[in-house]
N, C-alpha and C positions, 0 to 999 in steps of 0.2 A: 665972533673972533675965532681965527683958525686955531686950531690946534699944533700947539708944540710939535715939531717931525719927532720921531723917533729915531734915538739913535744906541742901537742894540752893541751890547758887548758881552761875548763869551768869555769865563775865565774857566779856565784847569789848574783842579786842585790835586794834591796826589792822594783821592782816595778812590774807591770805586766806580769805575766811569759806566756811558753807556756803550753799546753794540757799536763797534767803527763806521756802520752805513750812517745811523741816526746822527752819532757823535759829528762827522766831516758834514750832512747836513746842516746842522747849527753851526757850524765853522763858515759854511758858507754864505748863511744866512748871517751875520755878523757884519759891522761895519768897525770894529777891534777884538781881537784875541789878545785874550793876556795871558800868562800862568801866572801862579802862585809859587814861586821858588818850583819844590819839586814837583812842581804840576809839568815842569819842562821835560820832567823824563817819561810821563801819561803823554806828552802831546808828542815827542820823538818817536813811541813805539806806535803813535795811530798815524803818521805823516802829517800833522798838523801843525802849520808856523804861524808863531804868534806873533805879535806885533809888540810884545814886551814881556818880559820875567822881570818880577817884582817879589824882592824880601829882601831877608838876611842871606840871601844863597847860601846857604849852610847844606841844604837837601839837595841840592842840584848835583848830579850827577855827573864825573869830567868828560865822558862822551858826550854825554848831550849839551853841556857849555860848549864846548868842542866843536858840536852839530848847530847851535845857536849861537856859535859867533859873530857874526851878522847883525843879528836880533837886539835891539836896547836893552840894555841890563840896568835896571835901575836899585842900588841894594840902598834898604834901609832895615838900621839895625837896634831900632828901638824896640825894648822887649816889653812895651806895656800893650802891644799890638799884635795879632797872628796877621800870616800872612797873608790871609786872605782881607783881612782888613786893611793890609796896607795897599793891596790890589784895587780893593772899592776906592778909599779916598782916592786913588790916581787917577780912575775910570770918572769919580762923581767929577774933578776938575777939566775932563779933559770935555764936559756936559753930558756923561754918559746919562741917560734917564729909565735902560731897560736892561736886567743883566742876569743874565740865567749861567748860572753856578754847575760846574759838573766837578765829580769828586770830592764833594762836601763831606758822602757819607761812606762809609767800610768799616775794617776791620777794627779800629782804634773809635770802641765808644764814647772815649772822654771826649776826641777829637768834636765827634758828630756831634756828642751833645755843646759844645763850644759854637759850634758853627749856626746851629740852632739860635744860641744867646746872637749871635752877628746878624742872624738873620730878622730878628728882633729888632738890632741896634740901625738896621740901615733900611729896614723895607720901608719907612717914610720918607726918605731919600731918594728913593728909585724903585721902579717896576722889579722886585728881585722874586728870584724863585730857583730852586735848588732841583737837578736832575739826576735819576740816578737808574739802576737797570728795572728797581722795582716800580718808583712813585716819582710823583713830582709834587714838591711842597714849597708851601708858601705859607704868608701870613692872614690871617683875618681879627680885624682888631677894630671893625665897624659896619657897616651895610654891604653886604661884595654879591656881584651876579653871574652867575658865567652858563655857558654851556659843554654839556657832556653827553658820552655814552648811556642809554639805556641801560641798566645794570652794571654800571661801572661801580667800583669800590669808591667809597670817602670815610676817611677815619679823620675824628677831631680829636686833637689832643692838646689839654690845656694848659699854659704853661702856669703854674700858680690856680690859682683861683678867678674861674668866668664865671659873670653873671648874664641872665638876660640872655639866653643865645634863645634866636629865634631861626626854623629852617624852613623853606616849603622845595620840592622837588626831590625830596628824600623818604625815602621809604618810611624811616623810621621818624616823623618828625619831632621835633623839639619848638615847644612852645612857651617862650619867657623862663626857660630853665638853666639849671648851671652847671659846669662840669668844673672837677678841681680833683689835681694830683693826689692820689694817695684815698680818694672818695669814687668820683664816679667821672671815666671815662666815656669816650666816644668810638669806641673802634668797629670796622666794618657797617658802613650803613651803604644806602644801596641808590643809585641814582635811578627813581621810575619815569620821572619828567623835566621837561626842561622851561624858562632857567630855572637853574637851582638859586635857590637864594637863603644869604646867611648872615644873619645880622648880630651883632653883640654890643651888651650898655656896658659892658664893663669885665676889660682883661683882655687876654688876648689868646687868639686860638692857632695850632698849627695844625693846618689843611694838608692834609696827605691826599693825593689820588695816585690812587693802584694804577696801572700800565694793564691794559687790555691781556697780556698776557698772563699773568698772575692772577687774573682772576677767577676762572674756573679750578685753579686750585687750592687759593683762599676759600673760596663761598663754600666747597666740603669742608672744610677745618671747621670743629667746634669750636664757637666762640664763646668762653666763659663767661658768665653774669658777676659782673662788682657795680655794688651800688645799691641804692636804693632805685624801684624803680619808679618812674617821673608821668607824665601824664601822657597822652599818646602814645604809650611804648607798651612792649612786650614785656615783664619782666626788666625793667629794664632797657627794653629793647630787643633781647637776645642777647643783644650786648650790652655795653652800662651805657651806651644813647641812645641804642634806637629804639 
């Protein structure tokens, strides 16, 4: 049986984007752009038109309604939803299946950490994955394989309590072990081979990879030890996974 096409959607959130080369890249690369309410004033300042603004338009700024007149404006103003979440249900109905998020994260922590819960709430829905100038993250909440750079950064961080996380193509491996909030993290482990592969029986893990760029200035930062440390690691790991 063929497989499902893919049908990719960029949404603009108003938080931290990427560099305008990479950013109009993935714009291009799309077959819909959304915003998020005041994601219309990130997509205005990089030349980017979306094919709809979605929220409470509360954030939206009057030049850029102004500049996105045109544009579908779809507002909805139930406040038991952010608007990035009103942005996915529009996208998952319209068959979106693959959707990579910019602006999820910046200056406003509650925010990030919100979006984090969203990204949770809808990655069994859709291929989602969240970008931003440093990393790109996503979910892992069962067997996942992929490929990467040689020495690329991967931090795990678990939301609640994982059990069972198995890894191979990491420096630091984890074998049938567990990380949990407020015990033993996973931060900086180090991609030696490929695929990397990452399994979990239980919980769910957020997969951070570093951007090539960041990372010769991460790998000098001391990385602190929390935790206890687990079998195959250093200490720990160096860190509390690897």
């Amino acid at each position: 049986m063929a497989k499902a096409k893919r049908k990719k959607a960029l949404v603009v959130c108003n938080g931290e984007l990427l560099q305008g080369p990479r950013l109009r890249a993935l714009a291009e690369d799309a077959d819909i752009i959304a915003c998020a309410d005041g994601g219309a004033n990130r997509a205005k300042k990089y030349g980017i038109i979306p094919d709809m603004i979605v929220g409470d338009l509360d954030s939206i700024e009057k030049k850029a309604k102004n500049y996105f007149r045109k544009v579908k404006m779809i507002c909805n103003t139930n406040d038991d939803q952010t608007d990035l979440e009103k942005v996915l249900d529009v996208l998952l109905a319209k068959g979106v299946n693959e959707v990579t998020v910019v602006g999820a994260t910046g200056r406003r922590i509650d925010h990030t950490v919100t979006n984090f819960s969203i990204l949770k709430k809808y990655h069994r829905k859709c291929t989602l994955r969240y970008l931003d100038r440093h990393c790109e993250i996503s979910l892992v909440d069962r067997a996942t394989k992929f490929y990467g750079r040689k020495g690329e950064l991967i931090s795990l961080a678990p939301l609640g309590k994982v059990e069972g996380i198995s890894t191979r193509g990491l420096k630091y491996r984890l074998r049938n072990e567990a990380l949990e909030v407020g015990v033993r993290e996973g931060q900086s482990n180090v991609i030696v081979s490929n695929p990397v592969e990452i399994s979990v029986k239980r919980g769910t893990l957020l997969l951070f990879r570093i951007h090539n760029s960041q990372r010769a200035r991460l790998s000098r930062r001391y990385q602190s030890v929390r935790g206890q440390a687990g079998p195959g690691s250093r200490a720990s790991g160096g860190t509390s996974s690897r």
